[in-house]
Backbone as CSV, one residue per row, in Angstrom:
resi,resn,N_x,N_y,N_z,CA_x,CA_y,CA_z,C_x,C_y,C_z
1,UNK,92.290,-9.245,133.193,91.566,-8.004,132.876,92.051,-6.849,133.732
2,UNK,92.382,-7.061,135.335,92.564,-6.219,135.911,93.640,-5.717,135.465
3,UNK,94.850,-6.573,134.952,96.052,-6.065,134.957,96.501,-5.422,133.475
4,UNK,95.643,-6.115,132.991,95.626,-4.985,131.711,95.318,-3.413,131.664
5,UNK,94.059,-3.180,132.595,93.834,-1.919,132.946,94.526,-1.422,133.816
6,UNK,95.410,-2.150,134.484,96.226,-1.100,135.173,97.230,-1.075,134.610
7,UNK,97.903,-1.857,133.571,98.786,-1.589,132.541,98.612,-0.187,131.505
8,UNK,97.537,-0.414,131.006,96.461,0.477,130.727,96.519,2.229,131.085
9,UNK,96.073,2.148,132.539,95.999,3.502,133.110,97.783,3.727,133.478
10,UNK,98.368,3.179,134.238,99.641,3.538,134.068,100.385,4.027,132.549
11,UNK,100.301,3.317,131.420,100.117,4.105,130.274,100.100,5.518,129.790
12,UNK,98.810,5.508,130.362,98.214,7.028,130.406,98.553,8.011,130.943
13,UNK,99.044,7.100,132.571,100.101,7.988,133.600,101.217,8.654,132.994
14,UNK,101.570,7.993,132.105,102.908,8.077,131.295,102.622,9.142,130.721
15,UNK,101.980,9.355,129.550,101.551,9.782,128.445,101.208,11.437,129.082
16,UNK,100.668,11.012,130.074,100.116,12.485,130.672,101.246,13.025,130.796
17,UNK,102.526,12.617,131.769,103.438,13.114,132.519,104.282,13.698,131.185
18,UNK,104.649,12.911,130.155,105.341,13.099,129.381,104.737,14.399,128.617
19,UNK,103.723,14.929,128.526,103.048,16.085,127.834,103.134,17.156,128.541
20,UNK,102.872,17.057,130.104,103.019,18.067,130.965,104.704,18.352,131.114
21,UNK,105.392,17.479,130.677,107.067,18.123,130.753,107.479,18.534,129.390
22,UNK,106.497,18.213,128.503,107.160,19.260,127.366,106.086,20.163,127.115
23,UNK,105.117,20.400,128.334,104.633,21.767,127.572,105.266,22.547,128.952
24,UNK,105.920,22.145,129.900,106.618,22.999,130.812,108.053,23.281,130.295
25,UNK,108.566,22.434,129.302,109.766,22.562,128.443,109.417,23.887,127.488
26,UNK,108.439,23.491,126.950,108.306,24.243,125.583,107.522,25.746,126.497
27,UNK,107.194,26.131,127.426,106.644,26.864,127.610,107.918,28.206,128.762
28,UNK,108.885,27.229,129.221,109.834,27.420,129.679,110.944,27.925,128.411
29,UNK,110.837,27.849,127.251,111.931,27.719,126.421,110.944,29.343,125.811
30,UNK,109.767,29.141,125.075,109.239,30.141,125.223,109.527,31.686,126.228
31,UNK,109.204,31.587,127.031,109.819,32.720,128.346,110.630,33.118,128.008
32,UNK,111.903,32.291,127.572,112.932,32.606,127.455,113.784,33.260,126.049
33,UNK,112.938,32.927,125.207,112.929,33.876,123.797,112.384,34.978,124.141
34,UNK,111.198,34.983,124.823,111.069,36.046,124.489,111.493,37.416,126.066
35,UNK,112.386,36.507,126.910,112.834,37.696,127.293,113.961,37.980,126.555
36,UNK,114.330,37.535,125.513,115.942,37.722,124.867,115.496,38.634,123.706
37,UNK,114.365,38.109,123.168,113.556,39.478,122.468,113.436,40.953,122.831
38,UNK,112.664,40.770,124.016,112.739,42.402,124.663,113.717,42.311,125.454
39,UNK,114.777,41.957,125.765,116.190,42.723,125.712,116.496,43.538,124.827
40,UNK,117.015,42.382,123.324,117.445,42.857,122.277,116.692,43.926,121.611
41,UNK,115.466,44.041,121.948,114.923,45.372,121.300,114.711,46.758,122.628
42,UNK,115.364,46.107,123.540,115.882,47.519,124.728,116.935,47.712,124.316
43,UNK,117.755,46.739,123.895,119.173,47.190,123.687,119.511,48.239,122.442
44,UNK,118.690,48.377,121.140,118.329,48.854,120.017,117.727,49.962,120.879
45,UNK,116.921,50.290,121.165,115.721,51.137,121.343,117.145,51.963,122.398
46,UNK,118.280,51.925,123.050,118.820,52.495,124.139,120.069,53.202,122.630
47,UNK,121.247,52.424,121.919,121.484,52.097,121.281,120.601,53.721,119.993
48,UNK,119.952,53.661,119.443,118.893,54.673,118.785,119.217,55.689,119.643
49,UNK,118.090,55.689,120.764,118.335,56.905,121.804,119.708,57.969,122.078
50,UNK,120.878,56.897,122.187,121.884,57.550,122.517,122.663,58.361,120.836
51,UNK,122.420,57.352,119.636,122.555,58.130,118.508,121.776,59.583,118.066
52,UNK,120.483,59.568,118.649,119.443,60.793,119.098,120.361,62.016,119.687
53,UNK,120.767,61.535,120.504,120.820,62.399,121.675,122.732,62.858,121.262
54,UNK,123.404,62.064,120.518,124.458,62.893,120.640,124.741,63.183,119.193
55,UNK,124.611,62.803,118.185,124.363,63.143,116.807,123.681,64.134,116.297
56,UNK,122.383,63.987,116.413,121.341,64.585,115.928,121.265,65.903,117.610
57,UNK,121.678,65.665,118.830,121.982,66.693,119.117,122.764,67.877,119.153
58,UNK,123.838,67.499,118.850,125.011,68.055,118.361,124.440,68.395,117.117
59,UNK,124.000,68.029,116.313,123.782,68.977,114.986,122.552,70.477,115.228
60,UNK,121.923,69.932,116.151,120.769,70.836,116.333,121.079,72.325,116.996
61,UNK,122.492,71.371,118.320,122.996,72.561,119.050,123.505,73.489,117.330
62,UNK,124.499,72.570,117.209,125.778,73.770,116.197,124.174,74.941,115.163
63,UNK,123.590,74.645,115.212,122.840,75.102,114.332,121.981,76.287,115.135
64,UNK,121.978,76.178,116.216,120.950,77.101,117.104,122.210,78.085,117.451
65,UNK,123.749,78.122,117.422,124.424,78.542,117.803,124.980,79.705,116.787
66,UNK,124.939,78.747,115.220,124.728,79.590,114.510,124.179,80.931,114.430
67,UNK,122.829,80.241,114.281,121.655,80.950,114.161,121.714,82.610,115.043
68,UNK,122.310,82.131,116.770,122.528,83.165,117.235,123.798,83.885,117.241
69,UNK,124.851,83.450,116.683,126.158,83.932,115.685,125.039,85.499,115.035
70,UNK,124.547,84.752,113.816,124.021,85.766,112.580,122.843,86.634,113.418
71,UNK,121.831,86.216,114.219,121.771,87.162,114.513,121.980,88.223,115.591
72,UNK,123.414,87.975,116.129,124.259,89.229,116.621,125.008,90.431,116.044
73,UNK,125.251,89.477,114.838,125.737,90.152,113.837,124.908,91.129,112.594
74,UNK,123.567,90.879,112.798,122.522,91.575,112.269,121.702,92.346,113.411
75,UNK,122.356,92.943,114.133,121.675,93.369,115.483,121.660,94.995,114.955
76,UNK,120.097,95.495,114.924,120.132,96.849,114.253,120.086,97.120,112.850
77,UNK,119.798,96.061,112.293,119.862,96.135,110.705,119.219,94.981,110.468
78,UNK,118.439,94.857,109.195,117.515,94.031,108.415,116.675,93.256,109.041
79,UNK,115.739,94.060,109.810,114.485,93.634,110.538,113.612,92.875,110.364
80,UNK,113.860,91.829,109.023,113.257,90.997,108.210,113.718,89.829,108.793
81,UNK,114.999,90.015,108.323,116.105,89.115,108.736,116.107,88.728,109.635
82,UNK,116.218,89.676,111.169,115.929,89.324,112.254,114.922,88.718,112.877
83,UNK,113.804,88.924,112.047,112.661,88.429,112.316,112.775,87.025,111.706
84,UNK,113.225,86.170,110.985,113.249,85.127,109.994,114.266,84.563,111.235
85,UNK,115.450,84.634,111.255,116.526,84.559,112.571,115.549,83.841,113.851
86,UNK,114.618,84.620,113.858,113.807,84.756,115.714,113.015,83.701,115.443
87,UNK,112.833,83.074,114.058,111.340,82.024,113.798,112.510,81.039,113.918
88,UNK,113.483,81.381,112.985,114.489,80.008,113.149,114.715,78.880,114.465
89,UNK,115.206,80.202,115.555,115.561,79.897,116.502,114.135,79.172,117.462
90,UNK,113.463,79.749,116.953,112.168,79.097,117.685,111.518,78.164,117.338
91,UNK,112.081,77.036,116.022,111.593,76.027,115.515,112.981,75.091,115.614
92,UNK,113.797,75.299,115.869,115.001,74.877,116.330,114.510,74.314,117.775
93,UNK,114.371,75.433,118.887,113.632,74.973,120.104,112.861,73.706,120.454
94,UNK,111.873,73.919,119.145,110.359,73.255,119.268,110.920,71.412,118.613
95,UNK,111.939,71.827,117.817,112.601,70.579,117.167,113.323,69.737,118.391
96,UNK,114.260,70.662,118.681,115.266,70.064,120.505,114.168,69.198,121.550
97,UNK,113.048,70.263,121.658,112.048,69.235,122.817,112.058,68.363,122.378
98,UNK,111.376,68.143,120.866,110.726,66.581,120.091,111.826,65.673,120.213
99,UNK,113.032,66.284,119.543,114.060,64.980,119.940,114.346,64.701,121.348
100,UNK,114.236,65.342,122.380,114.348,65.062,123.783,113.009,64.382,123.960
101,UNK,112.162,64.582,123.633,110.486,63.557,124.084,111.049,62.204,123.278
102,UNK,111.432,61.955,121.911,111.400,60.707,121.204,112.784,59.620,122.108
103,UNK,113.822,60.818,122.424,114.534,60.085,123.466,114.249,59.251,124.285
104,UNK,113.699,59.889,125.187,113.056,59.433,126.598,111.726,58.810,126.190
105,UNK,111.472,58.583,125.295,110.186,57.718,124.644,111.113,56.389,124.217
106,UNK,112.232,56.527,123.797,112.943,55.171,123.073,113.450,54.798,124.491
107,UNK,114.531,55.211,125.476,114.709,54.833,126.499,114.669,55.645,127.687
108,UNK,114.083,55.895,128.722,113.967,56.747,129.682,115.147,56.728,130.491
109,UNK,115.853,58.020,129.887,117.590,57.935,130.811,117.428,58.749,132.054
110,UNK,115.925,58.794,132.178,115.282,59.359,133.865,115.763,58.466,135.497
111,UNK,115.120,56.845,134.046,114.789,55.305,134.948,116.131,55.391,135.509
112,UNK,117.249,55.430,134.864,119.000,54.728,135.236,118.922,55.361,136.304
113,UNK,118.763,56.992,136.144,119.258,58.050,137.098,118.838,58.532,138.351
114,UNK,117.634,58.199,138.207,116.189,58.845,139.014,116.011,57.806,140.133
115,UNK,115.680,56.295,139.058,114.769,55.544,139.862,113.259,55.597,138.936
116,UNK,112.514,54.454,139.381,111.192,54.507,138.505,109.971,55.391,138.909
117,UNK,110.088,55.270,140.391,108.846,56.455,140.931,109.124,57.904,140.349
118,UNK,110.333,58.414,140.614,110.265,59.201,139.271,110.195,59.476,138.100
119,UNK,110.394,58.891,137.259,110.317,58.783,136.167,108.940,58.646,135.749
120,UNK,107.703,57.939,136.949,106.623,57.360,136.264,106.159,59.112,136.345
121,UNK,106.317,59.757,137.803,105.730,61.120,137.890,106.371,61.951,136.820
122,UNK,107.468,61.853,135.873,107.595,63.193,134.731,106.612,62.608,133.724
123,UNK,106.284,61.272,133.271,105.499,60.551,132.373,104.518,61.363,132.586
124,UNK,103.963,60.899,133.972,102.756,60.822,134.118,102.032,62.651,133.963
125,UNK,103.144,63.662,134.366,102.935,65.381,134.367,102.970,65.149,132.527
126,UNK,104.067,64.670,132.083,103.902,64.941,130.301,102.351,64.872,129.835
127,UNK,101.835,63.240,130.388,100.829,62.830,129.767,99.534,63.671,130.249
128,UNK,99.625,64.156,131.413,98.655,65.092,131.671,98.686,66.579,130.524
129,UNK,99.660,67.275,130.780,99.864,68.267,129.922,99.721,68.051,128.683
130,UNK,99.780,67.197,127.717,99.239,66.505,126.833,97.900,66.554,126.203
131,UNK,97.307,65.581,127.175,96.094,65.067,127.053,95.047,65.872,127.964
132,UNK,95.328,66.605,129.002,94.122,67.357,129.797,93.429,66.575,130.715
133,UNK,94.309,65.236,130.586,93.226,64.086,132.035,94.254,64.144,133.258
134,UNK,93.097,64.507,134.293,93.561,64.536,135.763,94.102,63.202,136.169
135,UNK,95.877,63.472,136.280,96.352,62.144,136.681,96.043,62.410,138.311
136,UNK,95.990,61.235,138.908,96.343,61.054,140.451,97.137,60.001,140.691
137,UNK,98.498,59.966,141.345,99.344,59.111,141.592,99.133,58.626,142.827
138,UNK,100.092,57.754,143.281,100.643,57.130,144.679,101.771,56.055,144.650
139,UNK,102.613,56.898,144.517,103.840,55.885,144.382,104.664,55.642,145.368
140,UNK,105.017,54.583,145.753,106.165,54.265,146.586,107.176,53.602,146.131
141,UNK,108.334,53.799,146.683,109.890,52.920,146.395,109.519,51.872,146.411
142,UNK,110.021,50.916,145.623,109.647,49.550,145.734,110.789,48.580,145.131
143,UNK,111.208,47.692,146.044,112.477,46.744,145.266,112.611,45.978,144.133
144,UNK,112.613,46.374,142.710,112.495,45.614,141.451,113.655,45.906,140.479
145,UNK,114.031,44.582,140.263,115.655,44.989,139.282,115.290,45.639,138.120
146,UNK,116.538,46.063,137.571,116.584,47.218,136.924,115.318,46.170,135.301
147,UNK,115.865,45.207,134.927,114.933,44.743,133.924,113.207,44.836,134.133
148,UNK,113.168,44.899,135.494,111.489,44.701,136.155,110.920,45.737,136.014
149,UNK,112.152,46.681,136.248,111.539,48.588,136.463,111.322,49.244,134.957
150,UNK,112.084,48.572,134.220,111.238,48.878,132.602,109.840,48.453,132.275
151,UNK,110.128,47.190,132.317,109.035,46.749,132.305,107.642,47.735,132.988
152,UNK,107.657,47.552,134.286,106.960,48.849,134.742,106.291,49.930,134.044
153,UNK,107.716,50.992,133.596,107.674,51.697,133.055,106.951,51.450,131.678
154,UNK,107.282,50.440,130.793,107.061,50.347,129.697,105.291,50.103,129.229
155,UNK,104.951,49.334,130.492,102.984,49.453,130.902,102.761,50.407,130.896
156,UNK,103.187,51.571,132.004,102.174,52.646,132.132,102.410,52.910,130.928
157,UNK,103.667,53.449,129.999,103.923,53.913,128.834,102.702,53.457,127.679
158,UNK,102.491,52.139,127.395,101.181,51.281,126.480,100.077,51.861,126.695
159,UNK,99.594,51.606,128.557,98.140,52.314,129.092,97.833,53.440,128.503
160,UNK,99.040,54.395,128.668,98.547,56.051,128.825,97.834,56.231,127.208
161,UNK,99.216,55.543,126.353,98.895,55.778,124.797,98.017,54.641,124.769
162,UNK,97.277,53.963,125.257,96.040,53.466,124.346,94.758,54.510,125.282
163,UNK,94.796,54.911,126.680,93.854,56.180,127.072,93.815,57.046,126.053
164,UNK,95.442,58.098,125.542,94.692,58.949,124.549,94.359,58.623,123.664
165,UNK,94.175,57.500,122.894,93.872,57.165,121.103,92.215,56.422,121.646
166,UNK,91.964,56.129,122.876,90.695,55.280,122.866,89.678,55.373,124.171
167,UNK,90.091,55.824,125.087,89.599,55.271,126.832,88.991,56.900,126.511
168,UNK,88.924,58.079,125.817,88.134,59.423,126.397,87.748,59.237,127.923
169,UNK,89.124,59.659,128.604,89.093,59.553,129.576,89.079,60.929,130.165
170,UNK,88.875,60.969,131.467,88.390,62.291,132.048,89.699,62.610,133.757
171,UNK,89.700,61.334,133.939,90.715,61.008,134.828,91.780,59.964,134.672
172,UNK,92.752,59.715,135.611,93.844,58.515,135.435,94.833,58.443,136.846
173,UNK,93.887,57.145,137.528,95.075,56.664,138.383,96.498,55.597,138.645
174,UNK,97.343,55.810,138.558,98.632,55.533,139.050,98.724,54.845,140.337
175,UNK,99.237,53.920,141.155,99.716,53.293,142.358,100.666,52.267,141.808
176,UNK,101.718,52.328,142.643,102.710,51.590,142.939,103.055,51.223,144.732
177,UNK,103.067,50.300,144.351,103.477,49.796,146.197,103.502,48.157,146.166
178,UNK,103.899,47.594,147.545,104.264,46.106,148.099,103.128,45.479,149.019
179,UNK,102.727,44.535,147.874,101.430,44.053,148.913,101.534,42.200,148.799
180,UNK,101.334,41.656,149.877,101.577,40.485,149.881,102.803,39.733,149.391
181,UNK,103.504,40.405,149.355,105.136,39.868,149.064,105.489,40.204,147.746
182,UNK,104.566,41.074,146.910,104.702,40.999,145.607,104.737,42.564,145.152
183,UNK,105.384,43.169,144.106,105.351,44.634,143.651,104.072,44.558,142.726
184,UNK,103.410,45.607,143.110,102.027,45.489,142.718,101.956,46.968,142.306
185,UNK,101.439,47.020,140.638,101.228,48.592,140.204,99.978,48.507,139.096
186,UNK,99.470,49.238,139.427,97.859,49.704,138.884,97.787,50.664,138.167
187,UNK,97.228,50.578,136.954,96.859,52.031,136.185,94.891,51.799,135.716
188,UNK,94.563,52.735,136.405,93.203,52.859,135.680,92.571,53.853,135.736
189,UNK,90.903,54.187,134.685,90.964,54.780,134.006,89.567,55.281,133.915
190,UNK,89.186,56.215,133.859,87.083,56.024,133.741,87.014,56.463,132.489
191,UNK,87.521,55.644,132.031,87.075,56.166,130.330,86.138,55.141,129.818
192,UNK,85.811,54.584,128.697,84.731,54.195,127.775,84.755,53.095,128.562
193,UNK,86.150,52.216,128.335,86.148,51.092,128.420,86.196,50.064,127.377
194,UNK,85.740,49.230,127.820,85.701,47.501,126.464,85.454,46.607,126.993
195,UNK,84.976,45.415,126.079,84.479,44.056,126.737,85.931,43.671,125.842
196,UNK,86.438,42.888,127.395,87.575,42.640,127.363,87.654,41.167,127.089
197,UNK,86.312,40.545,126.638,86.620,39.290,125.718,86.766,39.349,123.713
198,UNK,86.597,40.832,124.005,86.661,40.983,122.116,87.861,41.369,121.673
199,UNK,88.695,40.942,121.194,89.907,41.187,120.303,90.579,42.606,119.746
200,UNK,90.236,43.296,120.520,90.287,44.725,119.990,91.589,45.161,119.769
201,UNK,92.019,45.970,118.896,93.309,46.588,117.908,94.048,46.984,119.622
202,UNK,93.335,48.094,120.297,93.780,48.576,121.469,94.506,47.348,122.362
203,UNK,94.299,46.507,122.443,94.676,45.612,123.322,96.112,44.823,122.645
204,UNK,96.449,45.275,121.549,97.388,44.500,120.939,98.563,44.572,122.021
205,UNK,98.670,46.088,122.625,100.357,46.166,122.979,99.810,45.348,124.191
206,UNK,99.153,44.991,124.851,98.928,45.094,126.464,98.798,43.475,126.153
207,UNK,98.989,42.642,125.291,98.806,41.170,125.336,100.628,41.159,124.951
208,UNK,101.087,42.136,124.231,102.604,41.518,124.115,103.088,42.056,126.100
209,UNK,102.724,43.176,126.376,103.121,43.920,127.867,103.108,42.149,128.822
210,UNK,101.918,41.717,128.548,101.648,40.462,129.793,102.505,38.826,128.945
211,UNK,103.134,38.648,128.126,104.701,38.494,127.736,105.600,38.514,128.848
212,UNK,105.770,39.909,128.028,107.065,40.439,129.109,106.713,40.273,130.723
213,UNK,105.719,40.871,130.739,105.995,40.938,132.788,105.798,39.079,132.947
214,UNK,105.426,38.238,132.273,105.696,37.143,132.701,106.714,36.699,132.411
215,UNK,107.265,37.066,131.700,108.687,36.990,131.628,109.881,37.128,132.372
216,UNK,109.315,38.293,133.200,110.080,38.701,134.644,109.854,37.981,135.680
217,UNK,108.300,36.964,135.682,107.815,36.248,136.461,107.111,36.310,137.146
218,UNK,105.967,37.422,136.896,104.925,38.342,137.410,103.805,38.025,136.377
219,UNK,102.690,38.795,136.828,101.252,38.438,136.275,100.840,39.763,135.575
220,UNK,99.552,39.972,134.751,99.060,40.730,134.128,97.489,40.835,134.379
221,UNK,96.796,41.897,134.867,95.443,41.612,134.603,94.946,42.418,134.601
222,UNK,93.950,42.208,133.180,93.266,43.491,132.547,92.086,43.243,132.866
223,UNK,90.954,44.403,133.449,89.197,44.308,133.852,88.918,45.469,133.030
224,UNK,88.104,45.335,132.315,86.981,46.504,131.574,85.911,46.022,131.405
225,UNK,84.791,47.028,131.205,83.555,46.977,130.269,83.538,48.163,130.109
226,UNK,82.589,47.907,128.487,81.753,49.296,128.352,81.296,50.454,129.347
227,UNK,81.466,51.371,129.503,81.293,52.582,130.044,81.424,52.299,131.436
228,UNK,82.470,51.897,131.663,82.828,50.958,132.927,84.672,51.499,132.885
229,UNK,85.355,51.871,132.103,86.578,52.274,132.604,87.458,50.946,132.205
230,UNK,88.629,51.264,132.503,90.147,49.914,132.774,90.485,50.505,133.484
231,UNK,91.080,49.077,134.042,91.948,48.513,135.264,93.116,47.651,134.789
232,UNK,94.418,47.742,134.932,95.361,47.234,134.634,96.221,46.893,135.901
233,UNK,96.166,45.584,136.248,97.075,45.073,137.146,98.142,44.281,137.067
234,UNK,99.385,45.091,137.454,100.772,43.858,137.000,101.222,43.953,138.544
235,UNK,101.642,42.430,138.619,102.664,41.840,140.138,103.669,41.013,139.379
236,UNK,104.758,41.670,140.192,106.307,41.330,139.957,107.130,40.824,141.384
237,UNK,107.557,39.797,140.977,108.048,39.847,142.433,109.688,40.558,142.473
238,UNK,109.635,41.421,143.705,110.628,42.195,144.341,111.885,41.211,143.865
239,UNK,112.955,42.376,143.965,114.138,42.299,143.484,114.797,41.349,144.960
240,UNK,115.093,40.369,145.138,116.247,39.742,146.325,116.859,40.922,147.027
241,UNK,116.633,40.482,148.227,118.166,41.651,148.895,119.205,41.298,148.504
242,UNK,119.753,42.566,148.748,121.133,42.514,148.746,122.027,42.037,149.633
C-alpha cells in the first residue's frame, strides 16, 4: 500500500513538473512573439513615418513654395487673389504641423536624438496645450535600451490619450527615476477614474502596453476607482553597463 502511494505521489510529482515546464515553455515562447510583434509593427510605424516625412513633405514644401512664387508675382494687383494666396499658404501651414504631429505620433524621431526625458517633456507640453490639464513632471536620466525607452514612451503616449477621451482630468503627473534597482515611471491622474476589475473599452491599449513592458521584462500596474483618479506603474529593469 505504502509503495503504491508513493508510486502514486511521485506520479503526480511528475505530472506537476511536466506542466510547469510547458507552461514556462509556452509562456516563454509567448514573450517572444510577441516582442517580434511590436518590433515588426515599430518597424512599419518608423518605415510610414519616414515615407511622411520625406514624400508627403516634399510635396507640401514644393507647394508652399509655389504658392509664394504666385504670390510675389501678384504683389500689388488682384487683392482677391492675394487674399485666396494668404488662406492657401495658411492651410498649407496648418497641414505641415499635422503631418509633423502624425510623424512623431507614428515614431518619435525626438527619442533617437534627444533621449526619452525629453521627448516625454515635448509630449507631455503638446498634451497640455491640447487638452488644458496641468501636467507636472519629474524626470530623470535613467539607463534603459533603446527598445525599453519606447516602450516608455509608448505608455505615457496610451495614458495621456485614454485621460483625454475618459479620465476629465484636471491635472497629470509624470515621474521617471531608479528605485530599488529597477527603472520605475508613473503616470497619474485625478480624473474620474474606474473600477479596475470591469473590462472597460479604455483599458484595451493598457492590457496590450503590460505585453510589451513584460516583454522587456518589467511589470505593469494599474490602481483606480471611481472618483478616485489612475495610477499607472511600469518597472523595467535598467539597461547593463557598458
Amino acid at each position: 500500500m505504502n509503495a503504491r502511494r508513493g508510486r502514486f505521489a511521485q506520479a503526480v510529482r511528475l505530472d506537476r513538473q511536466r506542466l510547469e515546464a510547458e507552461v514556462a515553455l509556452r509562456t516563454a515562447q509567448l514573450t517572444e512573439l510577441t516582442h517580434h510583434l511590436q518590433t515588426a509593427r515599430e518597424d512599419e510605424r518608423a518605415r510610414l513615418a519616414r515615407d511622411l516625412h520625406d514624400e508627403l513633405g516634399a510635396l507640401l514644401t514644393s507647394a508652399k513654395l509655389d504658392a509664394a512664387r504666385m504670390r510675389a508675382r501678384l504683389a500689388g494687383a488682384a487683392p482677391e487673389a492675394l487674399e485666396r494666396l494668404a488662406h492657401l499658404t495658411q492651410t498649407l501651414d496648418q497641414v505641415i504641423a499635422l503631418k509633423r504631429r502624425i510623424t512623431e505620433d507614428l515614431h518619435p524621431s525626438s527619442l533617437d536624438h534627444l533621449g526619452l526625458v525629453v521627448t516625454l517633456e515635448i509630449l507631455a507640453r503638446e498634451f497640455a496645450e491640447r487638452s488644458g490639464v496641468a501636467v507636472h513632471l519629474a524626470l530623470a536620466a535613467v539607463p534603459l535600451a533603446a527598445a525599453a525607452e519606447l516602450v516608455a514612451y509608448r505608455l505615457v503616449q496610451e495614458a495621456v490619450t485614454n485621460i483625454s477621451k475618459y479620465a476629465q482630468a484636471r491635472q497629470l503627473w509624470i515621474t521617471l527615476g531608479q528605485h530599488g534597482g529597477r527603472v520605475e515611471l508613473t503616470v497619474r491622474d485625478d480624473g474620474v477614474g474606474f473600477d479596475a476589475r470591469l473590462p472597460l473599452r479604455s483599458r484595451y491599449g493598457l492590457v496590450g502596453m503590460r505585453f510589451r513592458v513584460e516583454a522587456e521584462g518589467g511589470s505593469l500596474a494599474v490602481r483606480s476607482a471611481p472618483g478616485q483618479g489612475t495610477r499607472i506603474v511600469m518597472r523595467l529593469p535598467p539597461a547593463p553597463a557598458a
